[in-house]
C-alpha positions as CSV (number, residue, x, y, z in Angstrom):
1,X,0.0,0.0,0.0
2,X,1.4,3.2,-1.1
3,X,1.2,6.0,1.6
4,X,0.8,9.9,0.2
5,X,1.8,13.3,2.1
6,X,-1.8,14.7,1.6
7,X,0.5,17.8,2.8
8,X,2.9,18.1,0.5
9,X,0.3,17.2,-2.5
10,X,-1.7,20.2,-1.8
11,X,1.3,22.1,-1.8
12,X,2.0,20.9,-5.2
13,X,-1.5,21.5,-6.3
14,X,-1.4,24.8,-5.2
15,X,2.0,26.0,-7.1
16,X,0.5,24.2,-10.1
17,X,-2.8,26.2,-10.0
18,X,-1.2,29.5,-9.5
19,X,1.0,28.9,-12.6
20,X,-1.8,28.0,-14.6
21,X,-3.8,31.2,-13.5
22,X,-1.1,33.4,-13.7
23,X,-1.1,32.3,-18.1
24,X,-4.7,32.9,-18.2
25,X,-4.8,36.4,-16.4
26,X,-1.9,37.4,-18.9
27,X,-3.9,36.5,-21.9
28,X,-6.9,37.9,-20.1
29,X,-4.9,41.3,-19.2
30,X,-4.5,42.2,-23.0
31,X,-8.6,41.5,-23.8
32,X,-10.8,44.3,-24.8
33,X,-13.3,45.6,-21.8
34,X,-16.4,43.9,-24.2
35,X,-14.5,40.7,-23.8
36,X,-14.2,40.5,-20.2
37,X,-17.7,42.0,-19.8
38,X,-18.7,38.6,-21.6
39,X,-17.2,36.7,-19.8
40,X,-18.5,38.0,-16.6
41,X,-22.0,37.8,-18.2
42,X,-21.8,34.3,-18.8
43,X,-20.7,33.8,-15.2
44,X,-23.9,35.9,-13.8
45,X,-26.0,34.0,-16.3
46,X,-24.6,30.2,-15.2
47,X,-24.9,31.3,-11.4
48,X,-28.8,32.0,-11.7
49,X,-29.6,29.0,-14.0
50,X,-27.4,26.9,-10.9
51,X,-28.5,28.7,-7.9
52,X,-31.2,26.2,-6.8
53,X,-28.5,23.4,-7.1
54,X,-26.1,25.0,-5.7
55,X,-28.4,26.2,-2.7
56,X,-29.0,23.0,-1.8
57,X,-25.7,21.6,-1.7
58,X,-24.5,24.1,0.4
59,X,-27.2,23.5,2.7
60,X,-26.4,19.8,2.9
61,X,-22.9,20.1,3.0
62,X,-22.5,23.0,5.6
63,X,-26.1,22.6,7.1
64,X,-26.5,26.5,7.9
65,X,-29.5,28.2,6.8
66,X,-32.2,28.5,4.6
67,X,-32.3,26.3,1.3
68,X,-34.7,29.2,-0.2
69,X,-32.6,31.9,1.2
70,X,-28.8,30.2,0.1
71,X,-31.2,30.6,-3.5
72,X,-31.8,34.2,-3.4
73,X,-28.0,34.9,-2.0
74,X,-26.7,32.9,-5.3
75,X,-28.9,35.1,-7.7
76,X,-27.5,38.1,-5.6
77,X,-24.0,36.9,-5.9
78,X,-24.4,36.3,-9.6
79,X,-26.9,38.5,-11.5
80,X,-26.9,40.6,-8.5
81,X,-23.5,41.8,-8.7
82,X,-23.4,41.7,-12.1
83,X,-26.4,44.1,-13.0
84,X,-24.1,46.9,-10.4
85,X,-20.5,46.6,-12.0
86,X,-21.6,45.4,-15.8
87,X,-21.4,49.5,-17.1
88,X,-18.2,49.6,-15.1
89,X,-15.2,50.4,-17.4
90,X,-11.7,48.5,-16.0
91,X,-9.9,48.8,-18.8
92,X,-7.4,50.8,-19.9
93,X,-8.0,54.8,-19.8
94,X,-10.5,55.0,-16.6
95,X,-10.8,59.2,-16.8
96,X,-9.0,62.3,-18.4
97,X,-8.2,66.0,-16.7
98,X,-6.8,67.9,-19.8
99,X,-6.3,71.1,-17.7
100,X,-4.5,69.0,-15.3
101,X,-2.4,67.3,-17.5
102,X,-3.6,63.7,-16.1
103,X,-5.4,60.6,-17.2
104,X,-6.1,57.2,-15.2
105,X,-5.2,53.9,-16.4
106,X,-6.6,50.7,-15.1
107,X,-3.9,47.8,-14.2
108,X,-5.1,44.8,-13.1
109,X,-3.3,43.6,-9.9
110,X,-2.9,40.1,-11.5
111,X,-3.2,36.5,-9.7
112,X,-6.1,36.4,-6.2
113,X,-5.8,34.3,-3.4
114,X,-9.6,33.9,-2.6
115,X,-10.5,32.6,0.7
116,X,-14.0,30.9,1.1
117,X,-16.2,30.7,4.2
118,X,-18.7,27.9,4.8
119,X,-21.3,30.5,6.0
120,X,-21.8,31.6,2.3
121,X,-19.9,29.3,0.1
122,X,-21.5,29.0,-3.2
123,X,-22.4,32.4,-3.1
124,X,-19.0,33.8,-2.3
125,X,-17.3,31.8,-5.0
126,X,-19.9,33.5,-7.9
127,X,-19.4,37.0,-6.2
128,X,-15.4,36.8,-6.2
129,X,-15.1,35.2,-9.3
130,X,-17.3,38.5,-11.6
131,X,-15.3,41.3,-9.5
132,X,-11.8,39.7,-9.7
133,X,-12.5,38.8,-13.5
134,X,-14.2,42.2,-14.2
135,X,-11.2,43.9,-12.8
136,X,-8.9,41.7,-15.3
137,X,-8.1,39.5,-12.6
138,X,-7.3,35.4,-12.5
139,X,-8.3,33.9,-8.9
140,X,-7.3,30.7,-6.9
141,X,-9.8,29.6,-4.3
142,X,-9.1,28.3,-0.9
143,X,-12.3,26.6,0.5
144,X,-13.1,26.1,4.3
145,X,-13.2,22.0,4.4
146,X,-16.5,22.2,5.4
147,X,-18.0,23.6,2.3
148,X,-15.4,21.8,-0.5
149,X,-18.1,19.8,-2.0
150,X,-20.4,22.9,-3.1
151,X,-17.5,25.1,-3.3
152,X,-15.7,22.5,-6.0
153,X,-19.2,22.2,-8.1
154,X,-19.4,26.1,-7.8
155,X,-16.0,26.4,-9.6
156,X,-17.1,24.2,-12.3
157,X,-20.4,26.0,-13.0
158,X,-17.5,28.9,-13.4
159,X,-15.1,27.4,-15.4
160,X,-17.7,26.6,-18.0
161,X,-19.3,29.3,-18.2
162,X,-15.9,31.1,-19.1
163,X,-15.0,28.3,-21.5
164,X,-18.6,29.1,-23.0
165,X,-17.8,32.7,-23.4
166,X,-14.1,31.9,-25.2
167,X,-12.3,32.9,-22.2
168,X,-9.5,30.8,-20.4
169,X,-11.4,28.4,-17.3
170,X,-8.1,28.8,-15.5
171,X,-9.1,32.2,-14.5
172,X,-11.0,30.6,-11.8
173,X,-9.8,27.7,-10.2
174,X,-10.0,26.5,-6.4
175,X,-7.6,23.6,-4.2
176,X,-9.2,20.4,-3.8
177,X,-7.1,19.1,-1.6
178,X,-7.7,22.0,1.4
179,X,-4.9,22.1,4.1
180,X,-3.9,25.1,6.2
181,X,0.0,23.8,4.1
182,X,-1.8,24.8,1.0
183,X,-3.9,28.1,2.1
184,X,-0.4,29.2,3.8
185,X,1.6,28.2,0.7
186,X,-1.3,30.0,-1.8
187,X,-1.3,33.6,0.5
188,X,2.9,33.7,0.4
189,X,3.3,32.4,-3.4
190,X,5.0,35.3,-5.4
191,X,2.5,35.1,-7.8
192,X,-0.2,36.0,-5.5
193,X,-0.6,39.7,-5.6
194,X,-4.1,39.9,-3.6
195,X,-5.6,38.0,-1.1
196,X,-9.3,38.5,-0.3
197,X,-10.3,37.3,2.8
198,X,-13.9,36.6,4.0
199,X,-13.8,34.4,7.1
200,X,-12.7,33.7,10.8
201,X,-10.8,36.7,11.7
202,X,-7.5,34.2,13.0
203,X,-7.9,33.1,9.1
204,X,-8.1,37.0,8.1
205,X,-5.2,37.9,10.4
206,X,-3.1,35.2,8.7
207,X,-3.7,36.8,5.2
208,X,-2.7,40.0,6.6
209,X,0.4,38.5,8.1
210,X,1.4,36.4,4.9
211,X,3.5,39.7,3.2
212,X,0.9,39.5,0.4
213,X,-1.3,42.4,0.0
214,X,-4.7,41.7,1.4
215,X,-7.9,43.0,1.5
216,X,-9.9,41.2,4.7
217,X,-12.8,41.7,7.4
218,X,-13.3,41.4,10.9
219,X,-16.5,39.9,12.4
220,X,-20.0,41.8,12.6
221,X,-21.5,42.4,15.5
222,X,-23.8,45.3,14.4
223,X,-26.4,46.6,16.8
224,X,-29.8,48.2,15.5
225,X,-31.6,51.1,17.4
226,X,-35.2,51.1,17.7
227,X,-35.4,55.1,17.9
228,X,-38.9,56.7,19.3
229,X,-39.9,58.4,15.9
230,X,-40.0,55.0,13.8
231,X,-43.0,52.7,12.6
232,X,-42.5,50.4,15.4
233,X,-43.9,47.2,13.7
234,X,-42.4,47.8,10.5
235,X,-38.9,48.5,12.3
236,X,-39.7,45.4,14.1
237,X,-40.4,42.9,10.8
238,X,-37.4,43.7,9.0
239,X,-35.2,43.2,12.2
240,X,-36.8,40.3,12.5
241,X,-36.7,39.2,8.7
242,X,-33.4,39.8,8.5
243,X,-32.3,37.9,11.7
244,X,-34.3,34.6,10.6
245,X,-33.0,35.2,6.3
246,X,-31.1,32.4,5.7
247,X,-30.4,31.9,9.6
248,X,-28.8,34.9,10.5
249,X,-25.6,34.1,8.3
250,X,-25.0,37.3,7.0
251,X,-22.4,38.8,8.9
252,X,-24.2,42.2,8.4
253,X,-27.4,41.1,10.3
254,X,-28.2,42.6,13.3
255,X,-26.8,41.1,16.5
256,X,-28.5,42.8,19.3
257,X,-31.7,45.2,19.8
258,X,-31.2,48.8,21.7
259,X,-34.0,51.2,22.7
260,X,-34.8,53.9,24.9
261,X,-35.9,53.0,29.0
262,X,-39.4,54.3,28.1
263,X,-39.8,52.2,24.5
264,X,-38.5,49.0,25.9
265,X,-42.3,47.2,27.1
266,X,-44.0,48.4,23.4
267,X,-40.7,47.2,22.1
268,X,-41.0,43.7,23.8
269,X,-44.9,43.2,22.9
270,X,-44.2,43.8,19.1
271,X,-41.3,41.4,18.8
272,X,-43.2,38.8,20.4
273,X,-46.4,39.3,18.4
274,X,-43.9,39.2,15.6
275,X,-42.2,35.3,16.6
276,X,-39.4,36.6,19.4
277,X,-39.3,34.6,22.7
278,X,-37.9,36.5,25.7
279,X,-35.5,34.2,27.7
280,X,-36.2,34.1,31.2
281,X,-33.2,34.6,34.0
282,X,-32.9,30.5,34.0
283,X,-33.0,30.7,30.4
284,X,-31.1,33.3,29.4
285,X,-28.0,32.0,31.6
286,X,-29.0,28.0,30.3
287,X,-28.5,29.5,26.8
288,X,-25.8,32.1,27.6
289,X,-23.2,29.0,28.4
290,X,-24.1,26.9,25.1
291,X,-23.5,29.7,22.7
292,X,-19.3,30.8,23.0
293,X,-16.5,28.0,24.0
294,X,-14.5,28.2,26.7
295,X,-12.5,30.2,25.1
296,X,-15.0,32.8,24.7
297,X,-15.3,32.2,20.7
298,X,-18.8,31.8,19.4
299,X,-19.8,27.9,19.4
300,X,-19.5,26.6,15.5
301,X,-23.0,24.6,16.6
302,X,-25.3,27.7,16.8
303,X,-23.9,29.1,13.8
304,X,-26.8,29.4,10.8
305,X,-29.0,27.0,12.9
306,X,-32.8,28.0,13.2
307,X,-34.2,29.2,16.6
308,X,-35.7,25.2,17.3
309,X,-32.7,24.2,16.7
310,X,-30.7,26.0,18.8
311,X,-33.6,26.1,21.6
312,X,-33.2,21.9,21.4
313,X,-29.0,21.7,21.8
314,X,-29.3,23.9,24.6
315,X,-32.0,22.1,26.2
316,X,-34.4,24.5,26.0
317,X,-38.5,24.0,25.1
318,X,-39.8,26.8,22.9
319,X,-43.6,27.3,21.1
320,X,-43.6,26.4,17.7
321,X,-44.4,29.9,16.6
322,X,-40.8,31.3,17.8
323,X,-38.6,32.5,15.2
324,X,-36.2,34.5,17.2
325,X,-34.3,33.9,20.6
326,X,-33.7,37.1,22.8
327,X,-31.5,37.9,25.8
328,X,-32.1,41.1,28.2
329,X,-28.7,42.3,28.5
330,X,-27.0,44.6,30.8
331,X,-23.5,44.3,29.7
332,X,-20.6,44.2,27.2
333,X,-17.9,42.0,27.2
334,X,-16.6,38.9,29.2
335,X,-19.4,37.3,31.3
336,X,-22.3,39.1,28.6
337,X,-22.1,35.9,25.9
338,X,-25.0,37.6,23.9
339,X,-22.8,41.0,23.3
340,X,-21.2,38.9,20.9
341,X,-21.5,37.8,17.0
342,X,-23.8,35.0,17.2
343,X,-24.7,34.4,13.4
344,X,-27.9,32.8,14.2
345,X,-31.7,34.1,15.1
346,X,-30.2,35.1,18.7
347,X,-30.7,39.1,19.6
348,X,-29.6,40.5,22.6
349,X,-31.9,43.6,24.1
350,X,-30.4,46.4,25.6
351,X,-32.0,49.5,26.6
352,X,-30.8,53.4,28.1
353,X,-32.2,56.1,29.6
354,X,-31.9,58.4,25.5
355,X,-30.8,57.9,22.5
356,X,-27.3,59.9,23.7
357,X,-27.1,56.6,26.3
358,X,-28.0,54.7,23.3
359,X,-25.0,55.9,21.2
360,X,-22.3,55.4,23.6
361,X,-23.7,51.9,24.2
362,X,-23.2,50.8,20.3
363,X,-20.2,52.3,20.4
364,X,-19.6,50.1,23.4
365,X,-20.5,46.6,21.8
366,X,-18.8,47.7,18.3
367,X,-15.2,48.2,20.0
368,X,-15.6,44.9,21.9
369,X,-16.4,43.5,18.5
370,X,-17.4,44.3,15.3
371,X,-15.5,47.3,15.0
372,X,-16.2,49.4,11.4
373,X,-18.5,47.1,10.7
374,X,-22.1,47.5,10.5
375,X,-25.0,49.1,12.7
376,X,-28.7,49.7,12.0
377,X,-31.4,52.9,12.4
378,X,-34.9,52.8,12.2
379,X,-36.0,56.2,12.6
380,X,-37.9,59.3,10.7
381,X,-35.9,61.6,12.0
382,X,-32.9,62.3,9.9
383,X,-30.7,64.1,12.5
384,X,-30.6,61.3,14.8
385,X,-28.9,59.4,11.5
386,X,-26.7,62.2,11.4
387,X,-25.8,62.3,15.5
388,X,-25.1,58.5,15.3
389,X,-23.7,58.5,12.0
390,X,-20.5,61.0,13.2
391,X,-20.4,58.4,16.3
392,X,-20.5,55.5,15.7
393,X,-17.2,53.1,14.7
394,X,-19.0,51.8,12.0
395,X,-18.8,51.7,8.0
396,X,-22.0,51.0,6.9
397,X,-24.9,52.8,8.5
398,X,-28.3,51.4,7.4
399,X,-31.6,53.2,8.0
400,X,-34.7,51.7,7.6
401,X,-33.8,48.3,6.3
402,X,-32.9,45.2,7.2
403,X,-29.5,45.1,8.1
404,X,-28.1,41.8,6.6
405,X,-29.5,42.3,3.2
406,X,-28.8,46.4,3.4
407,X,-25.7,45.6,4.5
408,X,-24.6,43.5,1.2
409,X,-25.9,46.2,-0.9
410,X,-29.0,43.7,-1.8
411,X,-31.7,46.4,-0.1
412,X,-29.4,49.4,-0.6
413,X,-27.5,51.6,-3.2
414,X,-24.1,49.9,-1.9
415,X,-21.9,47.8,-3.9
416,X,-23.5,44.5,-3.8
417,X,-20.9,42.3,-2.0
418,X,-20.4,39.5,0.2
419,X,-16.6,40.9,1.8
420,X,-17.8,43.7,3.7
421,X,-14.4,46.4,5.1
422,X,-14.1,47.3,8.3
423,X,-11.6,50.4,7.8
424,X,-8.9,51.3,9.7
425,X,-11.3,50.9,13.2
426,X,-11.6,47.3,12.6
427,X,-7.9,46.2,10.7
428,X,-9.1,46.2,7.0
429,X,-7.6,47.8,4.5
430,X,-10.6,49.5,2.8
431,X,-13.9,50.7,4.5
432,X,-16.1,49.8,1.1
433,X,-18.0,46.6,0.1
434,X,-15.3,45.6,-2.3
435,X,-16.3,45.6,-6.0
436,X,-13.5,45.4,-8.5
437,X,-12.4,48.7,-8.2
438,X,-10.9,47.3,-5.0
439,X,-8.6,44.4,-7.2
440,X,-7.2,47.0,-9.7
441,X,-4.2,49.5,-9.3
442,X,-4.7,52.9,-11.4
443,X,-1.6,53.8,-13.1
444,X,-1.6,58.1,-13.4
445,X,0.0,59.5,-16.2
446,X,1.1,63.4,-15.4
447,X,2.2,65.4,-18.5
448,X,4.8,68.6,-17.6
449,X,3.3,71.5,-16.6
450,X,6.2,73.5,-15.1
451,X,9.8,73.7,-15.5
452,X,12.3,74.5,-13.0
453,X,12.8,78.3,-13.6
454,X,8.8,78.1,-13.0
455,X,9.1,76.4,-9.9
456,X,12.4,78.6,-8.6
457,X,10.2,81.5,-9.6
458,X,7.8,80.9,-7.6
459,X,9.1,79.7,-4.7
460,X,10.9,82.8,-4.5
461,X,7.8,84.8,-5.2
462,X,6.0,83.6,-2.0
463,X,9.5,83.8,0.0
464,X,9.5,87.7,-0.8
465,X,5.3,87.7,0.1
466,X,6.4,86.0,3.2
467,X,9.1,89.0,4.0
468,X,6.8,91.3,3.2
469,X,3.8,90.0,5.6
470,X,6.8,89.4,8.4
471,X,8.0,92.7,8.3
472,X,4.1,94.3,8.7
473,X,3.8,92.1,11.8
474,X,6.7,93.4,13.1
475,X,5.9,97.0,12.6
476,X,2.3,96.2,13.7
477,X,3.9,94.7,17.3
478,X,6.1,98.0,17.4
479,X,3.0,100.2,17.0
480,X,1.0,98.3,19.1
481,X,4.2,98.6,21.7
482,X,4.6,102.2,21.1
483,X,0.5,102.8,21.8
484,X,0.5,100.7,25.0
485,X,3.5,102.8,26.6
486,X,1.9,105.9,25.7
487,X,-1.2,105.0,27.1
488,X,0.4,103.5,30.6
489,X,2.7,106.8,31.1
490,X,-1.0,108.5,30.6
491,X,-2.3,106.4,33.5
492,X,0.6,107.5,35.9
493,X,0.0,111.2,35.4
């Protein structure tokens, strides 16, 4: 019997993808803009005709979520996307300032390291592949285990699709043999020159650690206030919607509930008439030890499970009707398990005295986690968007909506995407949902303007407007000296 170093073989596989990738982005790097545009097409097209399939395998395979949902994330992630960046031009001359002297030139940044989550597999693959390929990009996929099946039958909806367009299927191309050997070996290969990162944040820390430029997020944990001048039951259904879409996988869904002292019993009523339970004190703490490890990271078991679910591996009982757990909370931090990302139907429910109580307290959970992420306001009044907006360490503010799918850009006018920056607050390198603007360099070329006699000149024009504005200060402090003796020998007299 002949033993292999499943190691070392994904190692190889992953040297041998890359070089393969790195041929078809060069042939792909000197195509027209309508060529790519086809190609991406194709790819939008093949994801819809798929998503059903592919929603269901991703389902089985990962068991998060909502078969109908993963379907509606697919068609986001493919003709979604698509519809948003298919006017977008990427290649060559981007824009022109003739009085400037300066035009814009799109450069693709070449070969991506793509890593895939098992939260949103099939739907992450379609979504990476249009913007890295729109952008003139190839890209390499590195699937969480737990999603290879579905992730491995999303890539080869891809790869045909581009072969059905006349482009190169090495464009796309994913590891089958998934090690953290061959993810390591994939982020540091000099032929990398991108990694996009959506996942656990020790798996976007590595990318960011590898010496490879990288573009990754840190984990939602996006409040939503409840402010005094909203529709309470519509504020209250798309909260609620979006908690329970697709299980609460979305890293932009909300993650706890905050409303004033005075709100919080109208508050209650309406999410329970809408499917919330309200844990009790037994409850609450039976539930609060199930849901993070003992290392105080959220338990993989709860993650994209309904609320029955959930209820029945934490030995819990809940009416049939109950579509959404929720846990009064009175803290943030170590010991408060529901100030955390959960990514499942589980809301924590704070309340404060105002809405100035309010903001300090999302700024509170945000910088615990979830930092330049994502937070949520329902309210009519547009300067309380505006107070919590300049507050709050968040890069996405959504008003109104339902924060998961506002969030992606799916209910909004953002870039529809499924990697979701954090900024500078929250260690990513970009605050936007990245679109392939994000996976391109723009090269500037600067015609002269000046020569060095014109720049001697007038440097030595504002060094002489400089002497000039000295000397008046000076003989403004002398008259302004002269003035104040006069008047204080006028007070001895």
């Amino acid at each position: 019997m002949q033993l292999y170093d499943k190691d070392l073989l994904s190692v190889q596989e992953v040297r041998e993808l890359l070089e393969k990738a790195k041929k078809a982005q060069e042939e792909l790097a000197v195509c027209s803009q309508e060529t790519i545009d086809t190609i991406v097409k194709s790819i939008a097209e093949a994801g819809v005709r798929n998503s059903h399939r592919l929603a269901r395998m991703a389902n089985e395979d990962t068991e998060f979520g909502v078969v109908e949902d993963k379907v509606i994330k697919n068609i986001f992630a493919s003709q979604g996307v698509y519809e948003y960046i298919k006017d977008m031009k990427t290649v060559g001359e981007l824009s022109r300032d003739e009085e400037k002297g300066v035009k814009d030139i799109a450069v693709p940044v070449g070969v991506i390291a793509g890593l895939v989550p098992s939260t949103n597999p099939t739907s992450t693959v379609l979504y990476k592949a249009e913007i890295a390929i729109k952008a003139g990009n190839a890209i390499v996929f590195s699937p969480h285990p737990n999603a290879l099946r579905c992730i491995l039958e999303t890539v080869k909806v891809i790869r045909q699709a581009i072969a059905e367009a006349g482009g190169n299927e090495d464009l796309v191309s994913c590891i089958t043999i998934p090690t953290m050997q061959a993810t390591d070996n994939l982020m540091k290969h000099p032929i990398v020159s991108m990694i996009l990162a959506t996942g656990g944040s020790a798996m976007v820390r590595a990318a960011y650690s590898s010496g490879t430029p990288a573009i990754g997020v840190g984990p939602g944990n996006g409040p939503a206030y409840i402010e005094k001048t909203t529709n309470l039951s519509q504020a209250v259904k798309q909260i609620m919607d979006s908690e329970t879409f697709d299980n609460g996988t979305i890293c932009a869904s909300e993650q706890s509930v905050i409303c004033d002292d005075d709100m919080a019993e109208a508050v209650q009523k309406e999410m329970e008439k809408q499917g919330a339970y309200f844990l009790n004190d037994r409850e609450r703490a039976q539930l609060g030890k199930f849901i993070l490890r003992a290392n105080g990271t959220m338990n993989p078991m709860i993650v994209g499970r309904d609320a029955h679910t959930i209820a029945s591996l934490a030995g819990l009982q809940i009416q049939d009707n109950v579509r959404v757990l929720v846990a009064r909370e009175d803290g943030v931090g170590i010991g408060h398990p529901y100030s955390n990302e959960k990514l499942c139907p589980i809301l924590a429910f704070y309340t404060a005295k105002n809405y100035q109580g309010v903001c300090e307290m999302c700024e509170e959970i945000l910088h615990y986690e979830g930092a330049g992420h994502t937070f949520s306001i329902h309210t009519e009044d547009d300067a309380m968007v505006d107070y919590f907006a300049k507050r709050v360490p968040a890069s996405r503010i959504i008003v109104n909506c339902p924060s998961s799918l506002g969030g992606i850009g799916a209910a909004t006018g953002l870039m529809p995407a499924l990697t979701l920056g954090c900024g500078a607050i929250g260690g990513s390198a970009t605050s936007e949902n990245v679109g392939p603007k994000n996976l391109m360099d723009i090269r500037h070329v600067a015609y002269g303007k000046k020569s060095l006699e014109d720049i001697r000149k007038s440097a030595q024009n504002m060094d002489r407007v400089c002497e000039c504005e000295e000397a008046k200060a000076v003989a403004e402090s002398t008259v302004d000296e002269i003035v104040k003796a006069v008047i204080d020998q006028i007070k001895t007299i």
